[in-house]
C-alpha positions in Angstrom: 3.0 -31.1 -25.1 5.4 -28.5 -25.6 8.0 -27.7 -22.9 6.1 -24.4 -22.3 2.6 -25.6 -22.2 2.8 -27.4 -19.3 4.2 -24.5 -17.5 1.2 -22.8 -18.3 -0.9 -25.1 -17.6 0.4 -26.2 -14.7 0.2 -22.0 -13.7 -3.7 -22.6 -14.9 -4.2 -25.4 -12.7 -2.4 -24.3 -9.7 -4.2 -20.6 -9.9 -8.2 -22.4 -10.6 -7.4 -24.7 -8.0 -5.6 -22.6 -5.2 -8.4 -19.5 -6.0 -11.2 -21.9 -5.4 -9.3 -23.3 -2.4 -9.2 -20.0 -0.7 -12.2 -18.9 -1.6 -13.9 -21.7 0.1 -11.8 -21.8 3.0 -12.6 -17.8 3.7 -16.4 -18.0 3.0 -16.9 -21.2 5.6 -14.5 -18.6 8.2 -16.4 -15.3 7.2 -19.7 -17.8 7.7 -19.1 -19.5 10.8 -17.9 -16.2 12.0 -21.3 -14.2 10.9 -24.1 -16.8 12.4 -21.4 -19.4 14.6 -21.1 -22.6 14.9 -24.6 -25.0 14.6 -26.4 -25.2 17.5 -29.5 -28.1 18.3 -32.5 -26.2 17.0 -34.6 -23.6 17.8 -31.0 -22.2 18.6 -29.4 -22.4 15.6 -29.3 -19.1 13.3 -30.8 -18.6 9.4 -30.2 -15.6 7.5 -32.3 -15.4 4.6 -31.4 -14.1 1.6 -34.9 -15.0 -0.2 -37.1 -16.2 2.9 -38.2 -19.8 2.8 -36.0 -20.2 -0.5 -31.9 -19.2 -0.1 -30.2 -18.2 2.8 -27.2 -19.1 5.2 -26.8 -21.8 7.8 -24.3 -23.4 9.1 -23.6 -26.8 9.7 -21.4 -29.7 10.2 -20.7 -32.9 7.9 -18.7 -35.5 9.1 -20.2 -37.9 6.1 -19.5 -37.4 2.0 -22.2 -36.6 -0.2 -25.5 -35.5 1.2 -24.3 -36.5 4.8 -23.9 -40.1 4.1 -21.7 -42.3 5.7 -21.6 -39.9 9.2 -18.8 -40.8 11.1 -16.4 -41.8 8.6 -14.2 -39.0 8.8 -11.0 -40.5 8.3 -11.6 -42.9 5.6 -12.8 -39.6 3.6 -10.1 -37.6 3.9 -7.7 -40.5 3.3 -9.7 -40.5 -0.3 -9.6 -37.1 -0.5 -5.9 -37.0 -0.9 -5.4 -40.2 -2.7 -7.9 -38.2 -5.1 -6.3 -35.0 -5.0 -2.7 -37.4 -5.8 -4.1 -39.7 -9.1 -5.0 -35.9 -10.6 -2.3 -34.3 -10.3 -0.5 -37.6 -11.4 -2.5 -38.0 -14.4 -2.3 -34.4 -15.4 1.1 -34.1 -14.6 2.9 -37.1 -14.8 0.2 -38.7 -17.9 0.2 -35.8 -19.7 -3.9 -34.8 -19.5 -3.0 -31.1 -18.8 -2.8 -31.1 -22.8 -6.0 -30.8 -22.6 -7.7 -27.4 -21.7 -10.9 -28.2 -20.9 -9.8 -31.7 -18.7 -7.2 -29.3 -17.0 -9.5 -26.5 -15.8 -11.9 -29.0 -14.9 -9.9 -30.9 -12.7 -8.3 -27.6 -10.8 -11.8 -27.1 -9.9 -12.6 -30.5 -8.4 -9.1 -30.5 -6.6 -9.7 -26.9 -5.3 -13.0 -29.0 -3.9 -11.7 -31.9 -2.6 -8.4 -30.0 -0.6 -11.0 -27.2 1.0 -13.1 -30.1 2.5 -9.9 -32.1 2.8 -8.3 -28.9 5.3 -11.9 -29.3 7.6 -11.7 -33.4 7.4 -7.7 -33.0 8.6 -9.1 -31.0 11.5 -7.0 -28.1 10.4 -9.9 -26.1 11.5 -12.3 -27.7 14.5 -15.1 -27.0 17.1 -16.8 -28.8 20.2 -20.1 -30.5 20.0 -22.5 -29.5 22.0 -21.4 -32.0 24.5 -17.9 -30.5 24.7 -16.2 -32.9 22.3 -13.9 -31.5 19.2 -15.6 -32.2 15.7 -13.3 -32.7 12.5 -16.4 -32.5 9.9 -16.4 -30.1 6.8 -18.4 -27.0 7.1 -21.3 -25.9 5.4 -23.4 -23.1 5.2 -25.6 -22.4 2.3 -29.2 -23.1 2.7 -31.7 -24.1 0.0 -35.0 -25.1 0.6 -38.7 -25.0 -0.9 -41.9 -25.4 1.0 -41.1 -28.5 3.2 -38.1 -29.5 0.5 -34.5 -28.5 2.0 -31.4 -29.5 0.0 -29.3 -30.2 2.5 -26.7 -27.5 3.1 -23.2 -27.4 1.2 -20.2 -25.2 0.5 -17.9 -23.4 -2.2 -16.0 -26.7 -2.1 -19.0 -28.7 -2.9 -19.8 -26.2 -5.7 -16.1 -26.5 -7.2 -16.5 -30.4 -6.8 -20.2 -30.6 -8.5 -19.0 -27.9 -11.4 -15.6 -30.0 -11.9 -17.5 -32.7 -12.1 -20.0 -31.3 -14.9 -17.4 -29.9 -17.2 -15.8 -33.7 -16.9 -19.1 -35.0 -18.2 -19.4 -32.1 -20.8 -15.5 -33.6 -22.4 -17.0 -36.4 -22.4 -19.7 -36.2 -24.3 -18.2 -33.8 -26.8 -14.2 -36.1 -27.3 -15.2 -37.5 -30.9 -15.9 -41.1 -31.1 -12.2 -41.6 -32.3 -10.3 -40.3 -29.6 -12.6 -41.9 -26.4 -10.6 -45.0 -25.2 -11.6 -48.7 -26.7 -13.4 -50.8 -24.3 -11.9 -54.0 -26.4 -8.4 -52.6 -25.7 -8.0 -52.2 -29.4 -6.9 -48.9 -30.4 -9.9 -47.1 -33.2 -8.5 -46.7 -36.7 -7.0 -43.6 -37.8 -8.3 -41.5 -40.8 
């Protein structure tokens, strides 16, 4: 790369990945301002936006994905930075940022993983309803239809699934002769 396009593109990635980071991190604020913090139902608050379908609700994830792995705070956010390290290493440090596409995607997964990362750190926190603080990543948009309900997720989540995609999309269009060799061979050049 040349000397000046990995200024830019480190001014790319910085700007994708600190927007989405702020974005997040003022949404789950303005949110858990709006309705509060998750209370045991019936006393927690929905706001629809299309009843029974999309709406807002807020609630608390100390797992990964889907809520698994509840209680395992600490070991997520500890791979949440090692993550948020190895990209900005192979962008960086590698050389990836060369590529557009890999360099906006990744800015969007790291603006994911560091606006959970801030609610895993306990940079923000409330009590439970028993009085003790939480460190758990907020959430607060609600999907659900008929007796089906997604379970609820953030801009974060959005930035992580959306990174995520585009990854899959540079995949699936690198030709044949660029994609790494599984033999350890490197593919002939025409």
């Amino acid at each position: 790369m040349a000397p000046g396009t990995t200024t830019r593109r480190l001014a790319i990635f910085l700007v994708v990945a600190a927007g989405g980071l702020a974005l997040d991190l003022w949404t789950k604020d303005y949110m858990f301002r709006r309705l509060g913090p998750p209370a045991p139902p019936p006393q927690g608050r929905t706001e629809w936006v299309i009843p029974g379908y999309f709406g807002w609700q807020t609630s608390l994830n100390e797992g990964a994905l889907f809520g698994m792995g509840q209680g395992l705070t600490s070991l997520f956010a500890a791979a949440a930075a090692a993550a948020a390290a190895v990209i900005f290493y192979w962008l960086f440090v590698v050389g990836a940022a060369a590529d557009r596409l890999l360099n906006f995607a990744l800015a969007g997964v790291m603006g994911g993983v560091l606006g959970n990362l801030y609610d895993r750190l306990g940079w923000w926190w409330t009590r439970d309803f028993e009085g003790y603080p939480r460190h758990a990543v907020r959430d607060w948009i609600l999907l659900q239809y008929g007796r089906w309900v997604w379970p609820n997720f953030n801009v974060a989540d959005m930035l992580l699934v959306g990174g995520a995609g585009l990854l899959m999309f540079h995949a699936w269009r690198m030709p044949a002769a660029e994609q790494p060799s599984t033999s350890g061979e490197r593919p002939p050049v025409v």
